[in-house]
Backbone bond lengths (Angstrom), bond angles and torsions (degrees), N, CA, C in turn:
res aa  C-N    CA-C-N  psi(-1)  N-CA   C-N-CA  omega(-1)  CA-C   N-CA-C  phi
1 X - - - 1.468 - - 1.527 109.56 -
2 X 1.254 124.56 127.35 1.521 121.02 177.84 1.690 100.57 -101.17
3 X 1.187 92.18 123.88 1.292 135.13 -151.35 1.945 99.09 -117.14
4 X 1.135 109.02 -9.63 1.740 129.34 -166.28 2.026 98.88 -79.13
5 X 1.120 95.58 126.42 1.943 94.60 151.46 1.590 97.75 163.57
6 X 1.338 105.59 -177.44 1.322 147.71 144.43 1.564 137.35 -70.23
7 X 1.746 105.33 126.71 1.306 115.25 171.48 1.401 108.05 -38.23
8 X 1.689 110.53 160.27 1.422 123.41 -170.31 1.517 120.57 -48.01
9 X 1.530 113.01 -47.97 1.558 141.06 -161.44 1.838 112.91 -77.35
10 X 1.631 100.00 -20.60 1.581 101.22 -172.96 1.685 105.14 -49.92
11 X 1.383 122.91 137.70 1.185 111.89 152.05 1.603 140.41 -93.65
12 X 1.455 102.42 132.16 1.495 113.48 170.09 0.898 113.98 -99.76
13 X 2.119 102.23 134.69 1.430 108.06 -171.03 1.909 92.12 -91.98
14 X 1.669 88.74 158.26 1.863 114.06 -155.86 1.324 100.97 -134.59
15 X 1.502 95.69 151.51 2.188 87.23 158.96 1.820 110.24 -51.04
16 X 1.285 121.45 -37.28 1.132 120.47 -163.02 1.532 127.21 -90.96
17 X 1.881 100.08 4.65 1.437 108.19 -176.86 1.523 108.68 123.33
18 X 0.842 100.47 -178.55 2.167 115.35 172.63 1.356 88.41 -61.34
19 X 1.620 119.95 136.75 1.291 131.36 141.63 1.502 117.14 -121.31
20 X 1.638 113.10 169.58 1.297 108.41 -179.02 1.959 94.94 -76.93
21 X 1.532 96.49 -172.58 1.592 76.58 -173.50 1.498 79.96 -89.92
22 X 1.624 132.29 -47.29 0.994 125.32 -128.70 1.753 105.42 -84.57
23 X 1.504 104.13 16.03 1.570 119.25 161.30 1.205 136.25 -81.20
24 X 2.015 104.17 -21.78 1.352 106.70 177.06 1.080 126.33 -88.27
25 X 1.675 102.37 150.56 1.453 109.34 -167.74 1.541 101.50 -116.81
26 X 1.279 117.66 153.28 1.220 139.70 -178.90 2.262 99.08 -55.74
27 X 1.702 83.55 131.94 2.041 85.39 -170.36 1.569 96.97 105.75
28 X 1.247 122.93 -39.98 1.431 127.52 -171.91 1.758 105.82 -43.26
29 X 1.563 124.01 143.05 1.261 111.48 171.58 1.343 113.06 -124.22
30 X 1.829 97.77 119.41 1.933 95.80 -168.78 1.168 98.43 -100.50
31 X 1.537 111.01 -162.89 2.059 116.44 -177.80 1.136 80.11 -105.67
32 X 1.556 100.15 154.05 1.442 114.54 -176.50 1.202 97.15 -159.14
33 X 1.495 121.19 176.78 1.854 132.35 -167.02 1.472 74.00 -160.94
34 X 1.995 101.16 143.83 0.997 108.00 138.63 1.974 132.24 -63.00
35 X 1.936 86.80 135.20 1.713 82.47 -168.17 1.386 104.05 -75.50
36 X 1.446 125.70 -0.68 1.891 108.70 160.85 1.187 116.12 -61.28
37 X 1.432 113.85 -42.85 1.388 117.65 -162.31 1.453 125.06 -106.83
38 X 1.146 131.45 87.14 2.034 137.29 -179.08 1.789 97.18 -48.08
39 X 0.832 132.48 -1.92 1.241 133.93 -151.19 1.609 107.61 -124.47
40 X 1.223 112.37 -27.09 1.397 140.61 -165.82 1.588 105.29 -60.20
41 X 1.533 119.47 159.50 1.443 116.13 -163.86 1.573 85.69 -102.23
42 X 1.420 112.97 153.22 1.371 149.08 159.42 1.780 111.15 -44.83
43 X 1.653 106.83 108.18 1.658 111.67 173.70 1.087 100.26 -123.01
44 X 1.361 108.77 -177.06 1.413 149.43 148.80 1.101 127.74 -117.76
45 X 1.694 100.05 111.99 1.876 107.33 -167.49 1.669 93.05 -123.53
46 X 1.528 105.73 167.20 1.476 121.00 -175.00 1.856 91.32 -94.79
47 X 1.250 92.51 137.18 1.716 119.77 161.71 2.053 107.83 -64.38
48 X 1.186 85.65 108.43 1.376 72.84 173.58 1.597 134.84 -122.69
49 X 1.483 98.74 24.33 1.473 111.56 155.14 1.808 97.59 -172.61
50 X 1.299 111.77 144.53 1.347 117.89 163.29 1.200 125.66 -91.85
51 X 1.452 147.62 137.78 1.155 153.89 163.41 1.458 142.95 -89.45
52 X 1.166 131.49 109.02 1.557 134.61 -153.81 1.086 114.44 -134.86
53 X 1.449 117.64 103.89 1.649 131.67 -178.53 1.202 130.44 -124.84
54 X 1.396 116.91 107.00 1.635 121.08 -155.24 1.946 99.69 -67.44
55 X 1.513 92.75 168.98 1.687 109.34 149.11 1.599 103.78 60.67
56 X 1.267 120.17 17.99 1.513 122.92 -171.45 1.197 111.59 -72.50
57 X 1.424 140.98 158.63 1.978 129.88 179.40 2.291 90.09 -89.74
58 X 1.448 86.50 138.12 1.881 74.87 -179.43 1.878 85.90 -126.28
59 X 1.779 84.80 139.83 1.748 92.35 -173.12 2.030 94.93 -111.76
60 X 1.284 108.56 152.68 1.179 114.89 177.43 1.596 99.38 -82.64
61 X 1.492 114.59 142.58 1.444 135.55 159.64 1.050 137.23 -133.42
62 X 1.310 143.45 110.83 1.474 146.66 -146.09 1.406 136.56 -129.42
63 X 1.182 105.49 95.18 1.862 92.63 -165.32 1.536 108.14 -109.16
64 X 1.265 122.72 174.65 1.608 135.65 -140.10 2.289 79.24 -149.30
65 X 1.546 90.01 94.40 2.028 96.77 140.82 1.298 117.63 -25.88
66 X 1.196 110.10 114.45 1.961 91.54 155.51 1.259 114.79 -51.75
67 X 1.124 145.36 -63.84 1.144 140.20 -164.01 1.498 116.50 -54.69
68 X 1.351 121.20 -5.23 1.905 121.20 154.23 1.047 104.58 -71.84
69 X 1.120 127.83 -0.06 1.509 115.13 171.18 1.893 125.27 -93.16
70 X 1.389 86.28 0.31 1.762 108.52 169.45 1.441 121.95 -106.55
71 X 1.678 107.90 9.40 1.606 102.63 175.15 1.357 124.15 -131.05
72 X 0.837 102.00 145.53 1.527 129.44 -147.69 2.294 85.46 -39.80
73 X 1.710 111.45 134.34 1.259 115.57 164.71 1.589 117.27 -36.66
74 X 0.867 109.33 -62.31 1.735 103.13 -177.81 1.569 121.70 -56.63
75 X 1.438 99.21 0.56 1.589 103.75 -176.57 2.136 109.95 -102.86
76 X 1.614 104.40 -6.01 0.933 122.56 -152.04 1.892 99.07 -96.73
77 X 1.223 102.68 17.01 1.565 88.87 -175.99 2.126 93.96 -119.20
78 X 1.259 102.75 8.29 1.453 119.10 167.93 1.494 124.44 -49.73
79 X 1.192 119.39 90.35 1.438 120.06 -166.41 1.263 118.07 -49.77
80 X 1.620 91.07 -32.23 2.095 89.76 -172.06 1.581 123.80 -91.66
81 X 1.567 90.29 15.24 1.850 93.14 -171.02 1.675 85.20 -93.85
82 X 0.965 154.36 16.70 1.554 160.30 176.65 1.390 127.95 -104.90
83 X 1.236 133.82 95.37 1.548 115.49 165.26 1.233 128.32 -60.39
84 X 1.740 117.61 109.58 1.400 124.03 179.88 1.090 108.69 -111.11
85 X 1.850 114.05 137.81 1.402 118.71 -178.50 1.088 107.71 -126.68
86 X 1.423 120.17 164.49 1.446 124.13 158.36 1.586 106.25 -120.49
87 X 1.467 132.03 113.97 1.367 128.54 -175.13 1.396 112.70 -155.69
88 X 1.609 111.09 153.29 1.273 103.98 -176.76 2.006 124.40 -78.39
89 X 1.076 84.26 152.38 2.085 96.79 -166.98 1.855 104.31 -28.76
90 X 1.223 107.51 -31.99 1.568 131.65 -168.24 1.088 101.37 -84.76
91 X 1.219 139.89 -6.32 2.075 116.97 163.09 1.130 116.11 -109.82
92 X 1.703 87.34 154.29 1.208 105.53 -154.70 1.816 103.73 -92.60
93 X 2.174 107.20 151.89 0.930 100.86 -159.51 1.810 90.01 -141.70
94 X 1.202 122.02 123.74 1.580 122.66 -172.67 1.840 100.96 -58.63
95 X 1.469 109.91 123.54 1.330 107.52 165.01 2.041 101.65 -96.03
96 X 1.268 124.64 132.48 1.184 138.31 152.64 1.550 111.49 -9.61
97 X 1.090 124.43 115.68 1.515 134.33 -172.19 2.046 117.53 11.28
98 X 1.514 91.98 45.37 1.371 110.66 156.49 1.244 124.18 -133.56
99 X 1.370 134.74 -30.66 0.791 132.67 157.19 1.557 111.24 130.60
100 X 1.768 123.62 -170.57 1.478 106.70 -164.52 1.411 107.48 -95.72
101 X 1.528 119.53 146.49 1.300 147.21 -157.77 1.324 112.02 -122.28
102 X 1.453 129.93 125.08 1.386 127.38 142.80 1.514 128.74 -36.05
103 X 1.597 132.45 122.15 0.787 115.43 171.83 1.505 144.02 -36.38
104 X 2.013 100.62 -26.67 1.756 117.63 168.09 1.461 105.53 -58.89
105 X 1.837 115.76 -41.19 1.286 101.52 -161.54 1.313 119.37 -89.49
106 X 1.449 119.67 22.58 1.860 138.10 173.17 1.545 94.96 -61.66
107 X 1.697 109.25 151.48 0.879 121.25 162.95 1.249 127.33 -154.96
108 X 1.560 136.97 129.48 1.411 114.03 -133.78 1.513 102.45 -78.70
109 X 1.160 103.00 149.17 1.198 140.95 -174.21 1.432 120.66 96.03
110 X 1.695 130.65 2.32 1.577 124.29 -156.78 1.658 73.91 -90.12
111 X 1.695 101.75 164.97 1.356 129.23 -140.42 1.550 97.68 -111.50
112 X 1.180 126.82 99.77 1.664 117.98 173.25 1.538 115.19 -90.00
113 X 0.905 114.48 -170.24 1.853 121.86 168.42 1.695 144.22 -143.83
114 X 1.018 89.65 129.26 1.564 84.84 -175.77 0.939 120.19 -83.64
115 X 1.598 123.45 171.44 1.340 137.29 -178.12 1.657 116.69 -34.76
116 X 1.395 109.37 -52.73 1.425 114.97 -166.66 1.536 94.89 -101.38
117 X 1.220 132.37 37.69 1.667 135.34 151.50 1.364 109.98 93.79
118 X 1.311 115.82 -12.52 1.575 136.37 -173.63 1.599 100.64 -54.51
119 X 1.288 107.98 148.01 1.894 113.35 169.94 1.634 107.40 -86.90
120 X 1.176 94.20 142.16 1.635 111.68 167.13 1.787 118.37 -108.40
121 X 1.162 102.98 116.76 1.751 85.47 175.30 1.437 133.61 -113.79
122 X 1.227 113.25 121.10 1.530 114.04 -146.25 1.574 103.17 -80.47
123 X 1.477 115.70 123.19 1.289 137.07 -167.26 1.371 106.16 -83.16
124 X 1.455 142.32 29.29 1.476 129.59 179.30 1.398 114.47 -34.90
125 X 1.468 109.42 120.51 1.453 138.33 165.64 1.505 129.13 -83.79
126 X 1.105 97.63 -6.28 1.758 101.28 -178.24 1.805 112.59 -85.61
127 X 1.272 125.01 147.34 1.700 113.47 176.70 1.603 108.23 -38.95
128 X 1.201 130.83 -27.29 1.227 131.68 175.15 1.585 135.34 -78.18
129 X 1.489 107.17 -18.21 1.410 136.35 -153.75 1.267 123.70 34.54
130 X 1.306 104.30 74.38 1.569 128.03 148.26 1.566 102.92 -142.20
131 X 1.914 82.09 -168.71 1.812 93.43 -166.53 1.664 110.06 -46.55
132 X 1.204 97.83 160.71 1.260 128.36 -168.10 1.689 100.05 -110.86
133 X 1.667 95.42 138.73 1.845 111.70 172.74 1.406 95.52 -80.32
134 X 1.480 113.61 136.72 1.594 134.37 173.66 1.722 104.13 -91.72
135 X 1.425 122.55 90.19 1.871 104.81 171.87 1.861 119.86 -84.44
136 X 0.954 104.48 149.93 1.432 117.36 171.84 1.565 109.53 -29.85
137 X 1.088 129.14 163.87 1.393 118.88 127.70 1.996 103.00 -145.03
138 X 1.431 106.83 -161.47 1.409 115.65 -161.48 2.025 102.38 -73.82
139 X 1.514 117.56 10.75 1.471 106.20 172.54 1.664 97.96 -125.48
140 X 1.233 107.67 125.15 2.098 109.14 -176.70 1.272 102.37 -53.26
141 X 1.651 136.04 -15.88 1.683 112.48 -169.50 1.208 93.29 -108.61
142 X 1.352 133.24 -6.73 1.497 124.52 174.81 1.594 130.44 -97.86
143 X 1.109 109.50 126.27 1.630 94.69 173.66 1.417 94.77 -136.85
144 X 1.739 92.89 167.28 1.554 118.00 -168.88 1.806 107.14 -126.57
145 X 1.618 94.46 155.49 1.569 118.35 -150.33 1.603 99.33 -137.07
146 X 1.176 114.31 84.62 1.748 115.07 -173.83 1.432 111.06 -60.75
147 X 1.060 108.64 175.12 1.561 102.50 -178.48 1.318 100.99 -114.79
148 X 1.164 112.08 115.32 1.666 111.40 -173.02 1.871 122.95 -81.27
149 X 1.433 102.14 -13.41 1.451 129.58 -177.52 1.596 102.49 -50.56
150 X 1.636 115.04 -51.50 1.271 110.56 -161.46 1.932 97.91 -126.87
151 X 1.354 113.13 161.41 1.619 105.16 160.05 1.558 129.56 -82.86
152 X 1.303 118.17 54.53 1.378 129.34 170.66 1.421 122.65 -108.28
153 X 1.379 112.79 168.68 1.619 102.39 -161.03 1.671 81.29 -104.23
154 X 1.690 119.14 71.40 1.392 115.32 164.10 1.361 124.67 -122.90
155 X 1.234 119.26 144.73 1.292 108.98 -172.38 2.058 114.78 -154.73
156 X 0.913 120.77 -156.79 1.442 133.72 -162.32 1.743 101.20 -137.50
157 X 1.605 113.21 113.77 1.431 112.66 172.60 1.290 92.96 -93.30
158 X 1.510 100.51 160.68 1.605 110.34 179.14 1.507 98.38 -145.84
159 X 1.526 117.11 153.96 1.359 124.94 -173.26 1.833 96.20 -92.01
160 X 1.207 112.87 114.81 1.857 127.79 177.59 1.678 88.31 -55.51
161 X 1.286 141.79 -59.25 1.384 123.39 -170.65 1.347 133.17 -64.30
162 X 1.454 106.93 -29.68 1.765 103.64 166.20 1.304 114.58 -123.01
163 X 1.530 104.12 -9.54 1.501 108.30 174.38 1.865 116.77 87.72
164 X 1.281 117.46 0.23 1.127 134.08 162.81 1.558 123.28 -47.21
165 X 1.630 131.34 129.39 1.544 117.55 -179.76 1.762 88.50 -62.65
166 X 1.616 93.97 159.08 1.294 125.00 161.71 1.678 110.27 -82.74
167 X 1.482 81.20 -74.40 1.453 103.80 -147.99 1.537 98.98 -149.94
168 X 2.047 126.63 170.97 1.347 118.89 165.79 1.304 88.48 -119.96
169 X 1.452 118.87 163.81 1.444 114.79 154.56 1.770 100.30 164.25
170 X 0.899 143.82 -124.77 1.736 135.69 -151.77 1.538 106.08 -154.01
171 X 1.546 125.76 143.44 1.517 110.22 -179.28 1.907 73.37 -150.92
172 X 1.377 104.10 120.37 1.460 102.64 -165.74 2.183 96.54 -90.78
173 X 1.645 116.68 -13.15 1.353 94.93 174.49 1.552 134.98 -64.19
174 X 1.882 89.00 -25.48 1.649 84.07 163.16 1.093 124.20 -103.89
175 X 1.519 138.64 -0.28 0.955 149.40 -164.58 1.923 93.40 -78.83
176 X 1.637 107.14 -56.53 1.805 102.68 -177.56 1.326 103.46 -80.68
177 X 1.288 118.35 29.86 1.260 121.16 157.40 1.165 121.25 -80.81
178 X 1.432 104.96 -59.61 1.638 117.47 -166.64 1.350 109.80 -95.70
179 X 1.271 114.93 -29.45 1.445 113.83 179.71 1.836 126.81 -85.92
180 X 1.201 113.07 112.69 1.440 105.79 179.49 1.687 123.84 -101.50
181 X 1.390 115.15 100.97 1.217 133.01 170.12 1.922 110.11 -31.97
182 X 1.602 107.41 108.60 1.015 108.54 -174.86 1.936 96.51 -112.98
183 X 1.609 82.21 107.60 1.943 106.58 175.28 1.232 120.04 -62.32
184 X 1.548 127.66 -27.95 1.255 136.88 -174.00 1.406 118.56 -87.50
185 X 1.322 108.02 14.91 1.810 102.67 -137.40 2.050 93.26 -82.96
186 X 1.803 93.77 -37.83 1.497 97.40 -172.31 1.583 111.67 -74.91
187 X 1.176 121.11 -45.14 1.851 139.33 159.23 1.668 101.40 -17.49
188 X 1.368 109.26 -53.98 1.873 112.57 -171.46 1.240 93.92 -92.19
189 X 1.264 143.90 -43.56 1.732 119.08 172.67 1.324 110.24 -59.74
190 X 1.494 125.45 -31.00 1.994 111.12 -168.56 1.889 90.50 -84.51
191 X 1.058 116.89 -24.73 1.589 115.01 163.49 1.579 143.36 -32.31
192 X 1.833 92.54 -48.43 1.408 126.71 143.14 1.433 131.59 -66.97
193 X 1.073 124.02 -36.91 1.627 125.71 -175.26 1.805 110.45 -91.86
194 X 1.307 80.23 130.66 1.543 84.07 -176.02 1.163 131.98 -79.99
195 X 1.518 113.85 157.22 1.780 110.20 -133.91 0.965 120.28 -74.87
196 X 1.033 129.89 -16.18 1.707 144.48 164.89 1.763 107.62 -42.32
197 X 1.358 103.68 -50.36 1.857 119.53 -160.18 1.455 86.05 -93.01
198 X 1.211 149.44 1.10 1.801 130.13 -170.75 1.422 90.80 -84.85
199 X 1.053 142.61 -37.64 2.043 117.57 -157.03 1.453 95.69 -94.25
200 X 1.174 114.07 19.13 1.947 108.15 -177.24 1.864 78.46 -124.23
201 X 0.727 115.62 -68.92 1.616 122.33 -171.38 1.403 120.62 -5.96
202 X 1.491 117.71 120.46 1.517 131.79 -160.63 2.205 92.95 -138.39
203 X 1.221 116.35 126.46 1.354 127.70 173.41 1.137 113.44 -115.11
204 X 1.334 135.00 123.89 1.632 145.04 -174.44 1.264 106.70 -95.94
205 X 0.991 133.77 157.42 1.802 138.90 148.24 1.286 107.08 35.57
206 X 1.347 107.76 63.43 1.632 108.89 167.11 1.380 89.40 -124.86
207 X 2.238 108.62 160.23 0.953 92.57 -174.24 1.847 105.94 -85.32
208 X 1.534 95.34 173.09 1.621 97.02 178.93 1.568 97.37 -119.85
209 X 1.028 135.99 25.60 1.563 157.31 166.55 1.362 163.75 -161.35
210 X 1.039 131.88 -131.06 1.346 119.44 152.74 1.198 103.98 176.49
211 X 1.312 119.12 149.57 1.852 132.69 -177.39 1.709 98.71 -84.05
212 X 1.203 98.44 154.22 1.667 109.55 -178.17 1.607 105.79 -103.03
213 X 1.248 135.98 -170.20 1.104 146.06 155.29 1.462 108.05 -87.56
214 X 1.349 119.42 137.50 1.362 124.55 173.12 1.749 101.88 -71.20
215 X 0.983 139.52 -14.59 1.480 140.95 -172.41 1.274 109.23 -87.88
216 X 1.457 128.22 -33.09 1.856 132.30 166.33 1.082 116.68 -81.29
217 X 1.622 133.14 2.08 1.105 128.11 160.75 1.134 135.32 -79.98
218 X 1.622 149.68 141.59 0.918 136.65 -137.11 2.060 79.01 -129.99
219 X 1.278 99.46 105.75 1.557 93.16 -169.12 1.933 100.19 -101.52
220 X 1.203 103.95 143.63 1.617 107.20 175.61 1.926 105.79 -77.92
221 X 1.689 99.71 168.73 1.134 108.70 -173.67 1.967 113.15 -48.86
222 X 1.118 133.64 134.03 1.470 135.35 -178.38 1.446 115.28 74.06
223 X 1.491 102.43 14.36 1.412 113.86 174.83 1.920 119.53 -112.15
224 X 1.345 119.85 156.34 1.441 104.80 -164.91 1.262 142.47 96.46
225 X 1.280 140.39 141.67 1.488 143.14 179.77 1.214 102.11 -45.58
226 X 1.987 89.43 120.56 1.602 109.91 172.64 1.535 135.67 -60.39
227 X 1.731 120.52 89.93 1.294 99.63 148.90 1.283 150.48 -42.57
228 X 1.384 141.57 159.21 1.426 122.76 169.35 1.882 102.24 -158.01
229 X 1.344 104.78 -170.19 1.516 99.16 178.23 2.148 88.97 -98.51
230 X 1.419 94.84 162.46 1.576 97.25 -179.74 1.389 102.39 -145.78
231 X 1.703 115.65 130.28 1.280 125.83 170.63 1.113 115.18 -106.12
232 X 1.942 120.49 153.91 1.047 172.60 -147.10 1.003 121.91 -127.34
233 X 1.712 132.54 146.56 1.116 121.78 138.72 1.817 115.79 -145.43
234 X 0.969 116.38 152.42 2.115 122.87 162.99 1.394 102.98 -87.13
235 X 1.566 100.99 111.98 0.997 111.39 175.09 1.753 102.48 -94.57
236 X 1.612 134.91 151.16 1.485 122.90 -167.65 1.731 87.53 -89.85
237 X 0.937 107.69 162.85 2.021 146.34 167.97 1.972 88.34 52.40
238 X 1.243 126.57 -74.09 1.134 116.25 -151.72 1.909 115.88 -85.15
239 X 1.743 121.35 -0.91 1.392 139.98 165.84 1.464 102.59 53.71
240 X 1.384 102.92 -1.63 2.247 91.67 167.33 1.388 109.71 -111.77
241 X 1.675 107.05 -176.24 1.016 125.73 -156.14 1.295 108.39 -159.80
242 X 1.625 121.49 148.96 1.841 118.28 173.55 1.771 99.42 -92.64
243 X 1.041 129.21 162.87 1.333 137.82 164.04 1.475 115.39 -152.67
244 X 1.524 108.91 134.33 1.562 117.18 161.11 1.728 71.63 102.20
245 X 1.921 108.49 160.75 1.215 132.41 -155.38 2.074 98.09 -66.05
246 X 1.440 105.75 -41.58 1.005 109.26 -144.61 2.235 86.98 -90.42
247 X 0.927 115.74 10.38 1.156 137.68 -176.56 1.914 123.65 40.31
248 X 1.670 102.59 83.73 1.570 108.49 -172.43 1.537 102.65 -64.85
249 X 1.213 131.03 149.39 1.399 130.57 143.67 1.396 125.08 -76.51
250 X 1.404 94.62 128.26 1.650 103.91 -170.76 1.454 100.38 -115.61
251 X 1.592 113.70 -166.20 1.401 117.97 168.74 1.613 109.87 -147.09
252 X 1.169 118.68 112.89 1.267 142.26 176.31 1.439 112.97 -37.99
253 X 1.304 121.64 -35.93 1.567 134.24 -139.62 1.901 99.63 -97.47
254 X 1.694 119.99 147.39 1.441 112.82 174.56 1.575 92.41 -59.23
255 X 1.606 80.98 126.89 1.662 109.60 170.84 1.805 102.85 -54.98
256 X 1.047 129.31 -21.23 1.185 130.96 172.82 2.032 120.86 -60.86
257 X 1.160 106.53 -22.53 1.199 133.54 -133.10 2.016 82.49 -111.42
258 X 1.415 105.15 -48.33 1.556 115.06 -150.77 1.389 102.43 -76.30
């Protein structure tokens, strides 16, 4: 069962323009590439069944154009020069002369592609660099993405319907969620330093904690990594698709299958 897609709002490019996905209807004609071929010329094929699967976990994924890498820094804090997704761990995403990848098996920096042959480079955000867990917070279209890099209550909002950044800034219910304040941390460094140097003694950039697993938490109702419903589609002969403005190639088909 493919069980694989995207929040409602992602756009698929169409004969008729950007659509949401969760607008297309079966007959619809998107751009597509054969998925043998990265190399393959640019069509338009009919959708020939849509797919709709509630309650799915949706992880944020984010890649950076090469060509942001030619404009001027002050132009670089531009939300829309970025492909942002919200999709489940299970779709599949063409890596650059390797071939197609689960969204789990991204890793930041492997090389995707866009519509017009251009590189995409996938920005993994997680301590690991890949996709990132999306948590709830107190508005249903918003969710938040901590920054796991440093111990601050900072993070990345993202819109749950197309998956687009909002905004950056701090949401402290999940933040004293995941993060556990470690009290002892300075006590065991003056422990080490010898006793002469402790009443002058100053420690920089150590950690003062540690992040939890979102899976040992015991989260209350409207609390926790965002489920949502996630759409699909069968595309006929070539099973991909572009998504998001700047148009990624994806693959429609059970990732099992690819």
């Amino acid at each position: 069962m493919n069980t694989s897609g995207f929040v409602g709002g992602t756009l698929v490019h169409t004969n008729r323009g950007l659509v949401p996905i969760k607008d297309i209807k079966v007959g619809d004609m998107v751009l597509s590439r054969d998925q043998h071929n990265a190399e393959g010329e640019l069509v338009y094929k009919p959708v020939l069944h849509t797919i709709v699967t509630k309650d799915m976990p949706v992880f944020f994924a984010t890649f950076t154009p090469e060509s942001v890498d030619d404009l001027p820094f002050e132009q670089l804090t531009d939300h829309n020069l970025y492909v942002d997704l919200l999709c489940t761990a299970n779709h599949p995403f063409w890596e650059r002369d390797i071939g197609w990848k689960t969204a789990a098996e991204l890793s930041r920096g492997n090389i995707t592609v866009l519509k017009n042959n251009e590189s995409a480079f996938f920005e993994g955000g997680s301590e690991e660099g890949g996709i990132e867990v999306v948590f709830k917070t107190d508005k249903n279209a918003v969710g938040f993405i901590p920054n796991f890099y440093d111990q601050s209550n900072n993070g990345r909002f993202v819109d749950l319907e197309t998956g687009r950044t909002l905004y950056f800034g701090s949401y402290a219910p999940v933040f004293e969620k995941l993060f556990v304040e470690d009290s002892g941390w300075k006590q065991r460094l003056l422990e080490q330093t010898p006793v002469e140097l402790r009443d002058n003694a100053e420690f920089y950039n150590f950690r003062t904690g540690f992040w939890q697993d979102d899976a040992g938490i015991d989260w209350a109702e409207g609390e926790g990594p965002v489920t949502t419903t996630v759409y699909n589609i069968e595309v006929a002969d070539t099973d991909t698709y572009f998504v998001g403005e700047q148009g990624l190639w994806v693959n429609g088909d059970n990732p099992d299958k690819t």
